[in-house]
N, C-alpha and C positions, 0 to 999 in steps of 0.2 A: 445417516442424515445429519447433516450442519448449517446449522444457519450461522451465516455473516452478517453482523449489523454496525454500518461506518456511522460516524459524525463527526462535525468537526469542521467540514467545507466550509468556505465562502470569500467574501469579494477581500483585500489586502492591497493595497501599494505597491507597487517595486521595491525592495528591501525589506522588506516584512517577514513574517514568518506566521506560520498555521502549522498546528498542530492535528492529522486526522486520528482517529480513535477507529478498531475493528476489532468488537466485542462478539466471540465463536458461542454457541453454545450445539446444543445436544450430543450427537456421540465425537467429542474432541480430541476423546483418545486417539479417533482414526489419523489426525493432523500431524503429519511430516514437515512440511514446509508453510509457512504464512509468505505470501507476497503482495505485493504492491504492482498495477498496471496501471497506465495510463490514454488516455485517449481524446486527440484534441482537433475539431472541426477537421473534415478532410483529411484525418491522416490517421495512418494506422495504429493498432493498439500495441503503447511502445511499455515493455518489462521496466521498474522502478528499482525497485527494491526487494528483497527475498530475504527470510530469515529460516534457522532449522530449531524446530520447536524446541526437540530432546537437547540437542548440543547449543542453541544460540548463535550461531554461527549466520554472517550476515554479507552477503552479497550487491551489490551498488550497479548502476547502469553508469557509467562514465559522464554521461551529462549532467548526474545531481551527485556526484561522490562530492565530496568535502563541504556540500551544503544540507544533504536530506540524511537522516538517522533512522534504518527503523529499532524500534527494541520490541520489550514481553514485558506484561507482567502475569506470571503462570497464575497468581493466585485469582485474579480476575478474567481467564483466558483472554486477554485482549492483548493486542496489537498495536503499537502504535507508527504513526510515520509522522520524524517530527522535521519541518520543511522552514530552512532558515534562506537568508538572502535570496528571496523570491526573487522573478523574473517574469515579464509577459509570455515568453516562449514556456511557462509553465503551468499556463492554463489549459485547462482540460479539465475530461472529469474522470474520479480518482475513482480504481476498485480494488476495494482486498479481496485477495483470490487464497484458497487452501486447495493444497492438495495432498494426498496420501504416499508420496513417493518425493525423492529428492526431483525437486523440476524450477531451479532458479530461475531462468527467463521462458521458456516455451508455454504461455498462454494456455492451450491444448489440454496441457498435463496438469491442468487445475483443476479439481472436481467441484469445486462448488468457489461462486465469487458473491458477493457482496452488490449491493442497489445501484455504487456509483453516486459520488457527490460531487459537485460542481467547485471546482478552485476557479476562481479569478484572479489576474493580476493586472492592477490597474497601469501604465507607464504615465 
């Protein structure tokens, strides 16, 4: 059993930046991978971000490489995804997803995801 608990969403400007936060707790040893989905009005839920708990090791979706970072910090099992030069086409709402096995973008292969928080980006 893991719970996922995000913050961190909300409304931003175009060129801004937010930082979400996805604090794991109970059995965290089981966590392989932390990832990042997303999901914005009418359109499917599109893979972010993906990190690997043991090694660090961090995977990007092409539309936010060189602007969205995620990192760790093990001592607080959390998560973060930190999201610089924002853009409208980057609203949606945001979920950490864990899962038990290497699984960087397939949705599926996440066993437990987080509430989902609303990003806004105003143009």
């Amino acid at each position: 059993q893991v719970q996922l608990v995000e913050s961190g969403g909300g409304l931003v400007q175009t060129g801004g930046s937010l930082r979400l936060s996805c604090a794991a707790s109970g059995r965290t040893f089981t966590i392989v991978t932390m990832g990042w989905f997303r999901q914005a009005p009418g359109k499917e839920r599109e893979f972010v971000a993906s990190l690997s708990w043991s090694g660090g090791s961090t995977y990007y979706a092409d539309s936010v490489k060189g602007r969205f970072a995620i990192s760790r910090d093990n001592a607080k099992n959390t998560v973060y995804l930190q999201m610089n030069s924002l853009k409208p086409e980057d609203t949606a709402v945001y979920y950490c997803a864990a899962a038990r096995s290497r699984s960087p973008q397939i949705p599926s292969l996440y066993a437990y995801w987080g509430q989902g928080t609303q990003v806004t980006v105003s143009s």
